[in-house]
N, C-alpha and C positions, 0 to 999 in steps of 0.2 A: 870275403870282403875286398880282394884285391881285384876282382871284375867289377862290383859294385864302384866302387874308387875311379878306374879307370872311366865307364861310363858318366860319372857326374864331369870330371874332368874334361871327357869331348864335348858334353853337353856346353861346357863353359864357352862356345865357339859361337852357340847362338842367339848370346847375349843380345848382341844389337838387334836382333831382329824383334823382338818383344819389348813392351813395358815392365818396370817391377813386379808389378803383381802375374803379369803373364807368364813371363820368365818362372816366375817361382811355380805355375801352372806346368808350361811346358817339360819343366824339369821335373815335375812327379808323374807326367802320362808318358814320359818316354823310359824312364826307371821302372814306372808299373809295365810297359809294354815288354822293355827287357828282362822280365823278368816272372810273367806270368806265363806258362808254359803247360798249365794242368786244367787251368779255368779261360771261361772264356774271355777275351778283350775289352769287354763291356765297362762302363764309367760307375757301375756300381761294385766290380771285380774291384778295379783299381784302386777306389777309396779305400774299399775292406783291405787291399793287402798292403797299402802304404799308410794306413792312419789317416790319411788326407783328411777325412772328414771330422777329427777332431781337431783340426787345426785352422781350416776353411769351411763355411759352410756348404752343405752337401752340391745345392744350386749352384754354386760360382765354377765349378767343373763344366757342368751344362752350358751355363754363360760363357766361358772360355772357347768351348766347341763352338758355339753355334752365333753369337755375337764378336766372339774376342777383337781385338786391332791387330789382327797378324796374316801373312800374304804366306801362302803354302811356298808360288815358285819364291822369293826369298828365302824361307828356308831350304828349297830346294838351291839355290845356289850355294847359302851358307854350310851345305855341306858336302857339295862338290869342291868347295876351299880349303875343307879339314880332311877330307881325300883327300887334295892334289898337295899338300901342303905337308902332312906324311906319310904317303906312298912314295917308295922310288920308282919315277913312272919315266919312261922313255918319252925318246922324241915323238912320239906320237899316243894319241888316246882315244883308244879302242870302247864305243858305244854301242849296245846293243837294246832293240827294242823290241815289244811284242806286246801282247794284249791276251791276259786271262778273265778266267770266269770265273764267279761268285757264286754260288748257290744262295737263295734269301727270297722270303715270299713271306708276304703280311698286306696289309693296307698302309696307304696313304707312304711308302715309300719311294723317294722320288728315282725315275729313272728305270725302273723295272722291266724287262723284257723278257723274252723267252730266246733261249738259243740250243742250239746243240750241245750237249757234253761230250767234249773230245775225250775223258777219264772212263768213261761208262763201257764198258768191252759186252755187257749181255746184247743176245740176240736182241737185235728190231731196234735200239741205239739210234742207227742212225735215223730213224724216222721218228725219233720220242725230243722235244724240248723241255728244258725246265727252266724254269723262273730263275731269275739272278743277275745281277752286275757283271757289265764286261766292262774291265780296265785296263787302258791304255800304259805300259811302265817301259821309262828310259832308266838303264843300268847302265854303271860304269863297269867295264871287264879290263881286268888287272892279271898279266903275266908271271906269278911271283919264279917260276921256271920253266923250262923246258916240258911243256904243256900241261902246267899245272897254274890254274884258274882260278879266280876268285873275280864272285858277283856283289853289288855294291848299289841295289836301288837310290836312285835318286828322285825319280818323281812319278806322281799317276793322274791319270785324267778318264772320267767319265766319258763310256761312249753312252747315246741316248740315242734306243733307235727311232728313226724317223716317225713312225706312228707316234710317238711318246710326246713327240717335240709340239712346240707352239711358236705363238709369233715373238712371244718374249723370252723363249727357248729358240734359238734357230737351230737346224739340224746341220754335223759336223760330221764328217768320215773319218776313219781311222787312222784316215792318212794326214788329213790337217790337223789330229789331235797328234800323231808324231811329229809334223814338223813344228809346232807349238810348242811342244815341251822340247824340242833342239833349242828354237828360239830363245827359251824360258833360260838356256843358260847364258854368261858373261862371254865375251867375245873371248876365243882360244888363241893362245900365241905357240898354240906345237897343231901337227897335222891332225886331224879326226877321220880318224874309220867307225863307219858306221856298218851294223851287221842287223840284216833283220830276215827276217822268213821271206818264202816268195808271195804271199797273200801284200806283202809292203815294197813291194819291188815294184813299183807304179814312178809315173815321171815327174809328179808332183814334190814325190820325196826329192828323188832324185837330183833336181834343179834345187832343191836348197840346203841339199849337201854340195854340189859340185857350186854354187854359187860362195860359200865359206871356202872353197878349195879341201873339201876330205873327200872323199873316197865312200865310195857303197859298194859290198859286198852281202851278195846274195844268192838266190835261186831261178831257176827258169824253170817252167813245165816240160815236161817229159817230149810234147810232141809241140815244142814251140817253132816259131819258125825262124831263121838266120839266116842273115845275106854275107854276100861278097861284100867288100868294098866297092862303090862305083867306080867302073870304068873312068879314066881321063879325056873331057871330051877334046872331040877333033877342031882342029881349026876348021873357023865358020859353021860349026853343026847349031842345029835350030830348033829353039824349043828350052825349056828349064831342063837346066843340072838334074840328073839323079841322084838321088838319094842315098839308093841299096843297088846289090849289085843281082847275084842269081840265088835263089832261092834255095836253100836246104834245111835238111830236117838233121836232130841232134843225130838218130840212128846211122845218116846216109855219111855225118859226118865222121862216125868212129869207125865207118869199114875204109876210112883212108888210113892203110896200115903205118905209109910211111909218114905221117905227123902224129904217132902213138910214141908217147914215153914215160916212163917208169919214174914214178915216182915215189920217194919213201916218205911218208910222213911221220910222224907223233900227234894220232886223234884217240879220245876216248882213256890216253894214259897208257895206249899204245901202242908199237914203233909197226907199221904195216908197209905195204911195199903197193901200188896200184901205178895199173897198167891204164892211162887214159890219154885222149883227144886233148892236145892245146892247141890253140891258134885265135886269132882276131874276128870278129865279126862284127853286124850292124844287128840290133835287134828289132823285133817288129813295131809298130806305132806306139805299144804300151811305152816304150824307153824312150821313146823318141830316135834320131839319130848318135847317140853318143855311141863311139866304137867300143865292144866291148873284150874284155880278155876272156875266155869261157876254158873249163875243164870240162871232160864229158867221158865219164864209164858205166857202165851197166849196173843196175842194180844187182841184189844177189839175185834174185830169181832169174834174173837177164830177160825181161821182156821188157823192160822199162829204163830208162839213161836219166841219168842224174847230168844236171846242169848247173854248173857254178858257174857265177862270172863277179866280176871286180872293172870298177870303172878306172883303176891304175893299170895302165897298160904295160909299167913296167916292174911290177910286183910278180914275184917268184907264185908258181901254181901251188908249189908245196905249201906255201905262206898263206894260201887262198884260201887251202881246204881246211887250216892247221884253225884260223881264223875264225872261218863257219863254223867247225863244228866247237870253238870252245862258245859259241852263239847257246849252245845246250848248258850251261850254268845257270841259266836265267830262267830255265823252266825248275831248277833243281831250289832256285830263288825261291819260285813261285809254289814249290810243294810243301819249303818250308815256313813261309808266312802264310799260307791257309792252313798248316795243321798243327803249329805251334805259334805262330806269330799272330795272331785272329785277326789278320786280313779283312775277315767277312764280318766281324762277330759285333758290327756298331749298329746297334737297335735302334737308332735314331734316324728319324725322316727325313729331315733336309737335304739340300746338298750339300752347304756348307759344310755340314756337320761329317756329316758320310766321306766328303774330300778331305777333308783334315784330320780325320781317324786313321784313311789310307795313311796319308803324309806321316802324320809319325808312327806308325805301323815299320814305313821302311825305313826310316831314319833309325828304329830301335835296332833292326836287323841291320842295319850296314852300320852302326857304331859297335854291335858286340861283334862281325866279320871283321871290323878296324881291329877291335881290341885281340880277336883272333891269331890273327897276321902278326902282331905287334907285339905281343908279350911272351916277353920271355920266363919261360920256367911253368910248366903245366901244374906242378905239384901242389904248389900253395893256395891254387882259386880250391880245390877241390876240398868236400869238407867231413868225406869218406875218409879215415887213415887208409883205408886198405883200398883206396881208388889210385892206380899210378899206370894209368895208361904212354902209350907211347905218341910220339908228334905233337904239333899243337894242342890246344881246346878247340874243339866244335862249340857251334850256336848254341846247342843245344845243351851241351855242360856249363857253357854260361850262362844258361838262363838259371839250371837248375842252383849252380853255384850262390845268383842272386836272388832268386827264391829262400832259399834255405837262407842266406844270410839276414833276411828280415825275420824270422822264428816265428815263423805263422803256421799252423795247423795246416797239413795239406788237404785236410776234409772241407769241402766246397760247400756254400751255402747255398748254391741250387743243385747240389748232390738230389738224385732223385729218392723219397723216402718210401721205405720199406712197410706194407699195409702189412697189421697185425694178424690178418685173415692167413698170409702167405707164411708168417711164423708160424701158427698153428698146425696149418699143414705142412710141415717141417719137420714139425716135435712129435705129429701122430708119425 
């Protein structure tokens, strides 16, 4: 009862952003979302395990999704304020972005495309697509210690791919649906770092993160190419300024023994010792000219170099790497609202409807991570005498915590039913 409690209580934050009647919506699809962890996220889930539907009728659910008066990025800000409002967050706030896949294949689904599954390890993978949503999600990444992480979605946005698209759809990249959802948030008064893969390390980001004054932290390809600083030109030389200076490649850069240093980090939970390349460069056309800070060591196999860089040119390397790699929480996100949090599981066509499923999707997940973080005493949510685990509560004890506190049958009403044929052959 005391996870259930705490979630109605942050829920109380996005009062304004609803009407009465919505508000009283909102608050049973984000209690059903936190707490549905065995069945799927569907709006017929929801009603059966909160009663809703003897209290509303069953349609006003649907009406809420697909009509309601409520703006996703508003609630996306309203609960980047109940983050920053109780987090102890330093002088700076660390953003990380990315874009995962949906499996989902039906008719009249809006948005639907084929992609590659990066999950899928059997032979011929990389040549098979499936059907499914890709979504674009901005997270908030929170330091609670000394490389210990915690992920905190804040919003999602629909990629549609170009085939898909029309003239009252216009087609969007991945990249203006990241800067969109930067945008979508309230103007910041502490510094932003932004951390995202190297498929987002394009100049478009770029220029509107350094245009807020934060910082981007990312990746470079293996064989990308890096200049000098330009030469200073001479009195009276003729012709436009250069740009970049001489041309090298990451590998040619790390057989300079004497700008190799050791560095110790804390990545992964723990404490390692690497031997890599620092120094200044200019990147090729993709960055534009901004100088960058770059790391550079070998992979393990050593035929390939790994490339970090940071647009802070005075930000420590250890801090770089320490940075990126807590950039990997957000996949950890991502594994767990597609396999408990049903991400994908909104059977409903629209877009509207389909975006505001996401929406509180990650809202239920980053309010039981709040609740996570924040309460003290594991003992009491748990409803096992004989459960007394060590450390905080996990998502996933919270869920079951809230589950079990509604006293609902855990047998599912699209549990798949057993044909009598297969008892028979059982009993012979």
């Amino acid at each position: 009862m005391a996870a259930q409690a705490a979630v109605l209580v942050l829920a109380e934050e996005f009062v304004n952003c609803f009407t009465n009647p919505g508000f009283a919506h909102f608050t049973h699809f984000v209690l059903a979302h936190a707490a549905l962890w065995g069945a799927p996220h569907c709006v017929t889930e929801t009603l059966r395990l909160t009663r809703w539907h003897h209290i509303k009728h069953w349609t006003s659910s649907y009406w809420f999704m697909r009509r309601g008066r409520w703006s996703c990025a508003k609630v996306m800000r309203a609960l980047f304020k109940a983050l920053v409002s109780r987090l102890p967050l330093c002088k700076e706030m660390i953003f990380a972005i990315d874009d995962t896949l949906v499996k989902k294949w039906g008719r009249n689904f809006f948005g639907l495309g084929r992609y590659l599954d990066p999950t899928d390890k059997n032979p011929g993978a990389s040549h098979r697509r499936v059907w499914g949503h890709c979504w674009v999600v901005l997270a908030l990444l929170w330091e609670c210690g000394p490389g210990k992480w915690f992920c905190f979605p804040l919003g999602a946005l629909l990629f549609v791919p170009e085939l898909v698209c029309s003239q009252e759809w216009p087609f969007c990249t991945k990249i203006e649906l990241a800067v969109r959802l930067l945008k979508s948030l309230c103007p910041l008064n502490k510094r932003v770092i932004v951390v995202v893969d190297n498929l987002y390390a394009k100049l478009s980001l770029l220029k509107e993160v350094l245009k807020e004054g934060g910082v981007l932290i990312s990746r470079l390809r293996s064989n990308a190419a890096l200049y000098d600083p330009p030469q200073p030109r001479k009195k009276g030389q003729r012709g436009a300024p250069a740009k970049r200076g001489k041309k090298y490649s990451p590998a040619h850069l790390w057989r300079h023994r004497s700008k190799r240093r050791l560095l110790k980090v804390t990545i992964y939970g723990k404490r390692v010792t690497i031997k890599a390349f620092v120094g200044r460069v200019i990147p090729s056309r993709t960055l534009g000219t901004t100088p960058l800070l770059v790391v550079i060591f070998p992979q393990r196999a050593g035929k390939k170099m790994n490339v970090f860089f940071t647009t802070d040119l005075t930000m420590s390397p250890e801090r770089l790497l320490e940075l990126y790699a807590a950039r990997f929480k957000i996949e950890d996100a991502f594994d767990e609202l597609k396999t408990y949090g049903g991400f994908g599981d909104c059977r409903q066509r629209s877009y509207k409807a389909l975006k505001r499923h996401a929406a509180l999707c990650l809202i239920a997940y980053s309010l039981l991570r709040l609740v996570s973080v924040t309460l003290k005493g594991a003992d009491y949510i748990e409803t096992e005498p004989w459960w007394h685990p060590a450390g905080p509560p996990s998502v996933t004890r919270l869920r079951r915590s809230i589950y079990r506190a509604f006293g609902i049958s855990c047998t599912l009403h699209s549990a798949p039913k057993v044909k009598k044929m297969y008892l028979l052959k059982e009993a012979a």
